[in-house]
C-alpha positions as CSV (number, residue, x, y, z in Angstrom):
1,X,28.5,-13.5,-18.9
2,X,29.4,-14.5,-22.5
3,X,32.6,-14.0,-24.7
4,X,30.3,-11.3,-26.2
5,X,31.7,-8.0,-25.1
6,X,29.0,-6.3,-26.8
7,X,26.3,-7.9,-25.0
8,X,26.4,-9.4,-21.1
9,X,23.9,-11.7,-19.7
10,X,23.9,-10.8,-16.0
11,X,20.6,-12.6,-15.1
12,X,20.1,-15.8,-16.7
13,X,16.3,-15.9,-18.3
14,X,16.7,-12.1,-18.9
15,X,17.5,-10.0,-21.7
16,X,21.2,-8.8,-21.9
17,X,23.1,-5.3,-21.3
18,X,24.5,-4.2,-24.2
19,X,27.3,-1.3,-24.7
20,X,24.7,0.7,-26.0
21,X,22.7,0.8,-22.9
22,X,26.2,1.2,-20.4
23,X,27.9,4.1,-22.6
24,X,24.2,6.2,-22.5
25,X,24.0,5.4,-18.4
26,X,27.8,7.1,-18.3
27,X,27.1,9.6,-20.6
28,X,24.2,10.0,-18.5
29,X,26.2,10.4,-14.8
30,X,28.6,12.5,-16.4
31,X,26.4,15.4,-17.7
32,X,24.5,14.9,-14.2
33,X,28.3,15.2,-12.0
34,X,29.1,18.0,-14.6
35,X,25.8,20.5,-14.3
36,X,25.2,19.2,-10.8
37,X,21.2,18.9,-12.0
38,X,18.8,16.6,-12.6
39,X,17.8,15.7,-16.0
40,X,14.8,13.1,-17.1
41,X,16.4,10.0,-18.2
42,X,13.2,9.9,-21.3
43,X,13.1,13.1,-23.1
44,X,10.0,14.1,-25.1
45,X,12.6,14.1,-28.2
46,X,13.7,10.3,-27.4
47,X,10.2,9.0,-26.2
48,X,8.9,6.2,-28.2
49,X,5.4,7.1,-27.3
50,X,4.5,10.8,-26.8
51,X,0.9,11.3,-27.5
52,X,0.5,14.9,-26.2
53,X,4.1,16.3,-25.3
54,X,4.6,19.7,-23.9
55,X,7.1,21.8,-21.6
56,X,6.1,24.1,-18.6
57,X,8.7,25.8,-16.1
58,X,8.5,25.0,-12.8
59,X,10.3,27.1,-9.6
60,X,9.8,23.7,-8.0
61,X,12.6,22.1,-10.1
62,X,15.9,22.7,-11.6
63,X,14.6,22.1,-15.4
64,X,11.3,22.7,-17.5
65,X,8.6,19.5,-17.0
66,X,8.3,17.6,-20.4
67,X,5.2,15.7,-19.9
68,X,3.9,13.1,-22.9
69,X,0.0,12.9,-22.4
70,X,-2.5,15.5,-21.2
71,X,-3.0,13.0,-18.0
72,X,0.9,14.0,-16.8
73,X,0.6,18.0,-17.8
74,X,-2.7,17.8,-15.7
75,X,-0.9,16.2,-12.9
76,X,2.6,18.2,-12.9
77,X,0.0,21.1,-12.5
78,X,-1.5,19.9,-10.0
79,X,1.8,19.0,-8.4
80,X,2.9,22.7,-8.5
81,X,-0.4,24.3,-6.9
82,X,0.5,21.9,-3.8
83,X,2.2,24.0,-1.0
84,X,4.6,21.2,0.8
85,X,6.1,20.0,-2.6
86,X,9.5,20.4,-3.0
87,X,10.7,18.9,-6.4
88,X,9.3,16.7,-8.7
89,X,11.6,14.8,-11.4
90,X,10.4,13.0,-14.0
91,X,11.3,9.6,-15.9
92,X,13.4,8.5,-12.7
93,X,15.7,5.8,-14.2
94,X,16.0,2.8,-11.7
95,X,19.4,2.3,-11.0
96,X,21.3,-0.1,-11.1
97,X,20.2,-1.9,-14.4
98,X,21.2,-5.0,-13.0
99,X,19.1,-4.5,-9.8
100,X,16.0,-4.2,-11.8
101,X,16.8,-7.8,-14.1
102,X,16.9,-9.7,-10.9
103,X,14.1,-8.4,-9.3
104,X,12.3,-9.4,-12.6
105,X,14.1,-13.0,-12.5
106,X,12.5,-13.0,-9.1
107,X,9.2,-12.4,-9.9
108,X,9.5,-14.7,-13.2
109,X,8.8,-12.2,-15.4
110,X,10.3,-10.7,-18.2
111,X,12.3,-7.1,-18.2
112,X,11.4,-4.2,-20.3
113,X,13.7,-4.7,-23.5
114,X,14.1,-2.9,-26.8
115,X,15.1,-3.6,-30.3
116,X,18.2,-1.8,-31.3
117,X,18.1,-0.2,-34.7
118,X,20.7,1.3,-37.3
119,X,24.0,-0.7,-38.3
120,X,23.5,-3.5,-35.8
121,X,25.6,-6.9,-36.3
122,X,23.0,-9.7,-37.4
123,X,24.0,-11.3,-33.6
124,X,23.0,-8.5,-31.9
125,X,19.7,-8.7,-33.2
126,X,18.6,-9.0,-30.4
127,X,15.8,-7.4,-27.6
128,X,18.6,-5.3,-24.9
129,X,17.7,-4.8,-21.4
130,X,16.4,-1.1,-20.8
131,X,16.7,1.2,-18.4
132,X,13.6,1.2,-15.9
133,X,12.2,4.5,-14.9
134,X,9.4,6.0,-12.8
135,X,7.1,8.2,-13.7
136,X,7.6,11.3,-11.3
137,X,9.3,11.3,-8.1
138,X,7.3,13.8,-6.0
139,X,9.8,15.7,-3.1
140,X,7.6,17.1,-0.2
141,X,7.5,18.0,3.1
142,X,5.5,15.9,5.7
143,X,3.3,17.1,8.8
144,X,6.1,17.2,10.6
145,X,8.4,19.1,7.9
146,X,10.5,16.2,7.1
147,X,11.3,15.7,3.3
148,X,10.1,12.6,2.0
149,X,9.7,11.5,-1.8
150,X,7.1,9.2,-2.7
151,X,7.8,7.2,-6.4
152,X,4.8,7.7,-8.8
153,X,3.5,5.7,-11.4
154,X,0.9,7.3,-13.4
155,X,-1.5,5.3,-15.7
156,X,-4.3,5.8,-17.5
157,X,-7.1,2.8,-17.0
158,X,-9.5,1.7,-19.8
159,X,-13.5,1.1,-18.9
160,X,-12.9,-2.6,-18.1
161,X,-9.8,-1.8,-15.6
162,X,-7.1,-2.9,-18.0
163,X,-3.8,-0.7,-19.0
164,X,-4.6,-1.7,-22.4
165,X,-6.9,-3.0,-25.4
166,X,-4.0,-5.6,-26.1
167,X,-3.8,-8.2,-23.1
168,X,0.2,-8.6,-23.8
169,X,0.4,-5.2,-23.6
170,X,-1.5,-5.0,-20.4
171,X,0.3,-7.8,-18.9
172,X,3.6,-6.0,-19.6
173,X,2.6,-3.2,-18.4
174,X,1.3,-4.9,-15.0
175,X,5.0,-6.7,-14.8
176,X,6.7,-3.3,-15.0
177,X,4.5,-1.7,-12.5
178,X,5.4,-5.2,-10.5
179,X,9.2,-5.0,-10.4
180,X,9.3,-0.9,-9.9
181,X,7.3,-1.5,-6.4
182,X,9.3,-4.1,-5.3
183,X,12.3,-1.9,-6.4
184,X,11.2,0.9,-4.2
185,X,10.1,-1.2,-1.5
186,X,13.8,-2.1,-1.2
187,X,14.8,1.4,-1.2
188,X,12.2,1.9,1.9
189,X,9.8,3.9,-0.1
190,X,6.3,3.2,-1.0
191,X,5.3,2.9,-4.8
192,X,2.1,4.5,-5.8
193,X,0.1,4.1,-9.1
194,X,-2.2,7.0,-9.8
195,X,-5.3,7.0,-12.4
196,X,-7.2,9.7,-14.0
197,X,-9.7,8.4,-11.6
198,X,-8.6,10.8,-8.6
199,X,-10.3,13.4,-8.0
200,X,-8.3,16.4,-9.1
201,X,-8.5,15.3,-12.5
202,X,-12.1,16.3,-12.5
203,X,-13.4,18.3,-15.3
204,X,-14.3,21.2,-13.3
205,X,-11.3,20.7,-11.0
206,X,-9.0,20.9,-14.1
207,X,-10.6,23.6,-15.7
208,X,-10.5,25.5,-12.5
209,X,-6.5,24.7,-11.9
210,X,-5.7,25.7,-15.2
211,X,-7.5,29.3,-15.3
212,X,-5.6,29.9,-12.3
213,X,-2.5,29.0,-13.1
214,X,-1.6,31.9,-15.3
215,X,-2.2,34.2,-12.3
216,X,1.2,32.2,-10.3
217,X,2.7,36.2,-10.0
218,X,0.4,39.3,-9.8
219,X,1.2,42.9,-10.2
220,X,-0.2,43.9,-7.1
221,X,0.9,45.3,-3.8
222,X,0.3,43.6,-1.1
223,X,-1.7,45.4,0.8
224,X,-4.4,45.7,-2.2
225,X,-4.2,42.2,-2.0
226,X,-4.8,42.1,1.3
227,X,-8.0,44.6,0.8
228,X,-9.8,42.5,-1.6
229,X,-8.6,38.9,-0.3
230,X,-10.2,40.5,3.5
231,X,-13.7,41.7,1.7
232,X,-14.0,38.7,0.0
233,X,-13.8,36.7,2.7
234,X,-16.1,39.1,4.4
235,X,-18.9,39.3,1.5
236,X,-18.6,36.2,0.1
237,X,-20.6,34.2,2.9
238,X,-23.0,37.0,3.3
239,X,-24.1,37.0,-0.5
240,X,-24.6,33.0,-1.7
241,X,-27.5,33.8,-3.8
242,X,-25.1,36.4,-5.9
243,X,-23.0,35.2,-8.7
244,X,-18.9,35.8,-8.6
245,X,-19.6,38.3,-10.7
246,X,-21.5,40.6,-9.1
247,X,-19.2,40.0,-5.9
248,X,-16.3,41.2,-7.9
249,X,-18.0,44.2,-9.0
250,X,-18.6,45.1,-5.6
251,X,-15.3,44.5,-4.7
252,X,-14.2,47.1,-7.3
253,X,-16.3,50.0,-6.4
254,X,-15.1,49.3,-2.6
255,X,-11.6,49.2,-3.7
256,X,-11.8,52.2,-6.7
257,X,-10.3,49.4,-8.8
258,X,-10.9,47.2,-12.2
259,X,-13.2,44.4,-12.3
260,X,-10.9,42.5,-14.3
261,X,-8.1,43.4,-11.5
262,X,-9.9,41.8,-8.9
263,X,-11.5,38.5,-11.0
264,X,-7.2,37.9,-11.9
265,X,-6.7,38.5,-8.6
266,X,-9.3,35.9,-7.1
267,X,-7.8,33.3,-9.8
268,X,-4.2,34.2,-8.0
269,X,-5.5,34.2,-4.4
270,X,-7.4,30.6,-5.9
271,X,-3.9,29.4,-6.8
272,X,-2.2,30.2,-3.9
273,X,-5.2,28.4,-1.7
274,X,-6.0,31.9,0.3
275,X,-9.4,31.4,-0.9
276,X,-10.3,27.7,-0.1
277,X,-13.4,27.7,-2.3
278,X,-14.9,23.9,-3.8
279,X,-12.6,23.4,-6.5
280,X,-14.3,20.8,-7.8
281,X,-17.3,22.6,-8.6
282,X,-16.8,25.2,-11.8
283,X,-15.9,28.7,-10.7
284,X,-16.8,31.3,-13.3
285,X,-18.3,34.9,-13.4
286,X,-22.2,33.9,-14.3
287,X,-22.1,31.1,-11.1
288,X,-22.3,31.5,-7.7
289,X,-19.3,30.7,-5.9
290,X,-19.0,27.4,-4.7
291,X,-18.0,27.3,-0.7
292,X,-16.9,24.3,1.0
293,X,-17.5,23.7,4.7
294,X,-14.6,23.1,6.5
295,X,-12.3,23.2,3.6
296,X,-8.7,22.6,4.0
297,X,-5.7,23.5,2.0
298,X,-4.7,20.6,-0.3
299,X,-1.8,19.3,0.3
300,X,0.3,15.9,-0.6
301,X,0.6,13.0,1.6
């Protein structure tokens, strides 16, 4: 520590704390004691870099999901049509600051920093330790119905395999990947780094999740549902070389009810995995519908 009390080097090598830093980490435990809910520490408002930001409720949280590239609003989605998650918070911070400088003084490597602007003192000029956070937390329930959270860090990879065009950028990005693993490995949980190479960010997959998302709740009483959900099941097999299409409009003169009724409520029973049809195959109207042997219901793990 210096005579400084604006700025405290805890970690020698490392760039310091500053006030500015520890009054928005007490602001920040304040509002979270106060409301008694969780709240991203990185809002789409205060992001540096937000290439495609957007809100979407979730019943799976206590707030709306800002996500800041397509890549995280396809992934939250796909978070929310999973059955055993619980929660999912987003920009996690990585508490205590301090813990995360000497885990990077550890590693010999250098800990995300920023450059204060406004009406800064010409000393103070200089890069200030910032708070770490993960990408999306993701609450869930295991095979056993135990509640477990797994730490995500999601990242989108060029053609060569790189984080980045820029090598220092890369290689910063690498470190910071680096020091939240070892972070969570000390807090007995196991850091993960997700791609768009997974396969439920397929095209079709996507496209697929998305259509059916709108149809979450459904007019509908349940035994209707349960009418068309049992002669799908029972037709469906029994007519591959027929196109969705035509299966729906036989599901509506069977039932006396709209062909758009029952296509909404295939997209629902779809959401809710009642029909476990191949999702990564395009399911629309003029195709046939796509089965999958021995399909399971997708879960995460």
């Amino acid at each position: 520590m210096n005579d400084n009390q604006f700025l405290i080097y805890p970690v020698k090598g490392q760039p310091p704390i500053s006030t500015i830093v520890t009054n928005q980490i007490i602001e920040y435990s304040r509002e979270f004691k106060r409301t008694g809910c969780y709240k991203p520490w990185i809002s789409i408002k205060g992001a540096s870099v937000c290439s495609v930001g957007s809100k979407t409720e979730n019943k799976k949280s206590d707030y709306a999901h800002e996500t800041m590239s397509s890549l995280e609003s396809k992934f939250v989605r796909y978070l929310k049509f999973l059955p055993n998650v619980i929660d999912i918070r987003t920009q996690f911070p990585l508490f205590p600051i301090q813990e995360t400088l000497k885990i990077a003084a550890d590693l010999n490597v250098k800990h995300p920093s920023f450059m204060p602007t406004g009406n800064i003192k010409e000393e103070h000029q200089v890069k200030h330790a910032n708070v770490m956070t993960t990408d999306k937390i993701v609450e869930y329930a295991d095979g056993n119905g135990e509640r477990q959270r797994s730490p995500i860090a999601l990242k989108e990879l060029r053609e060569n395999g790189l984080y980045s065009s820029k090598e220092t950028k890369h290689q910063n990005i690498v470190n910071k990947l680096e020091i939240e693993r070892v972070y969570w490995e000390k807090n007995n949980r196991t850091h993960r780094i997700i791609t768009q190479n997974k396969p439920y960010f397929g095209l079709d997959f996507v496209k697929n999740l998305k259509r059916a998302e709108r149809y979450i709740d459904l007019d509908i009483t349940p035994t209707l549902k349960a009418d068309i959900k049992k002669l799908l099941l029972e037709f469906v097999p029994k007519a591959r070389s027929y196109t969705l299409g035509v299966i729906e409009d036989e599901v509506a003169q069977r039932t006396d009810q709209k062909v758009s009724l029952i296509h909404t409520c295939v997209l629902h029973l779809i959401w809710h995995q009642e029909l476990l049809w191949d999702l990564d195959r395009e399911i629309a109207i003029h195709k046939r519908i796509p089965l999958k042997k021995g399909a399971k219901k997708c879960v995460w793990q």
